[in-house]
N, C-alpha and C positions, 0 to 999 in steps of 0.2 A: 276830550274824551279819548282822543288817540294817544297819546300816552297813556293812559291807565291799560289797553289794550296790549294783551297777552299771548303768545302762543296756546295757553292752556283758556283762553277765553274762547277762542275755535275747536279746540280738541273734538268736543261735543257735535258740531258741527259739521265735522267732514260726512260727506255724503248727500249731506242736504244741501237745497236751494233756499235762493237770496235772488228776491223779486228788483229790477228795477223798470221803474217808471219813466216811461223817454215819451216824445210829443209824438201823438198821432201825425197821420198824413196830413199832406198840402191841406186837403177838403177838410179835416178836420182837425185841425192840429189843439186843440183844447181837450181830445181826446186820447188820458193817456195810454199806451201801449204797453204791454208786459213784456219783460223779456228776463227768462229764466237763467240763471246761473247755476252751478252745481259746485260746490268746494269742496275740492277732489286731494289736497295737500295742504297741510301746513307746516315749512320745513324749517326748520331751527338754525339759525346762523350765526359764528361765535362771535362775540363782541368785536371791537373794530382796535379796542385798548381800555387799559384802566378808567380813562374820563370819557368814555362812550355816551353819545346821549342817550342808551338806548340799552337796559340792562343785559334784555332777552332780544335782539334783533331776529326779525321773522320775515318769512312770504306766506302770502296765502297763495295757491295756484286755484284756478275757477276754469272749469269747462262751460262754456255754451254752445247754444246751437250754430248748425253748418249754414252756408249762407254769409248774410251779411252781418261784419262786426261790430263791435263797439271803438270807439277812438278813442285816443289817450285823454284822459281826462279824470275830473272827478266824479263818482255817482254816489247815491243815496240807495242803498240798498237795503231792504226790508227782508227781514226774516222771523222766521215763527217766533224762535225763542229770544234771540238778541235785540229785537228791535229794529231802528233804525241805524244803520252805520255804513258812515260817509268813509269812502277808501277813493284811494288813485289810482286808477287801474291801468294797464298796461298791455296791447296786445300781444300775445307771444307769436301769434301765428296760427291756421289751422294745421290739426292733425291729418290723419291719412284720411278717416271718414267724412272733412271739411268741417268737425266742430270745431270751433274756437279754441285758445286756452288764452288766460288773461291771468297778469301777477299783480299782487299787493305786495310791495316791501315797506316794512318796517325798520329802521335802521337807527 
């Protein structure tokens, strides 16, 4: 499914949240935890060359909350309208307010 994904498959998307499910605490770790995402950008980036694997290369950019982050890895993230889709997230760092920001690249 990640190739068929688009820039214009998020267009629709910016602004909204994309839930993912991480393991509750020690005491109960069967119970999972929300943690909200906000997809705040999705920037267009030009091929790489003629045989690119990758027609439209993209980032997604994702705000969450201040505190603590996510790690480099993959997550399952749920959203109203797309479903389920699995991305590689990447921390960027917090901003001034201590949110997050986290990138999806596409390449």
């Amino acid at each position: 499914m990640a190739d068929e994904l688009t820039p214009a498959t998020f267009a629709d998307a910016v602004g909204s949240t994309f839930i993912i499910q991480l393991s509750g605490p020690p005491e109960a770790p069967d119970t999972p935890v929300p943690y909200a995402l906000t997809l705040t950008d999705v920037v267009p980036h030009a091929p790489s060359g003629p045989q690119a694997p990758r027609a439209e290369p993209f980032s997604l950019v994702f705000l969450g909350p201040a505190g603590g982050y996510l790690s480099q890895r993959t997550y399952a993230l749920q959203h109203a309208a797309l479903g389920v889709v699995e991305l590689f997230l990447v921390p960027l760092g917090p901003q001034a307010d201590g949110q997050h920001r986290y990138e999806a690249v596409f390449n």
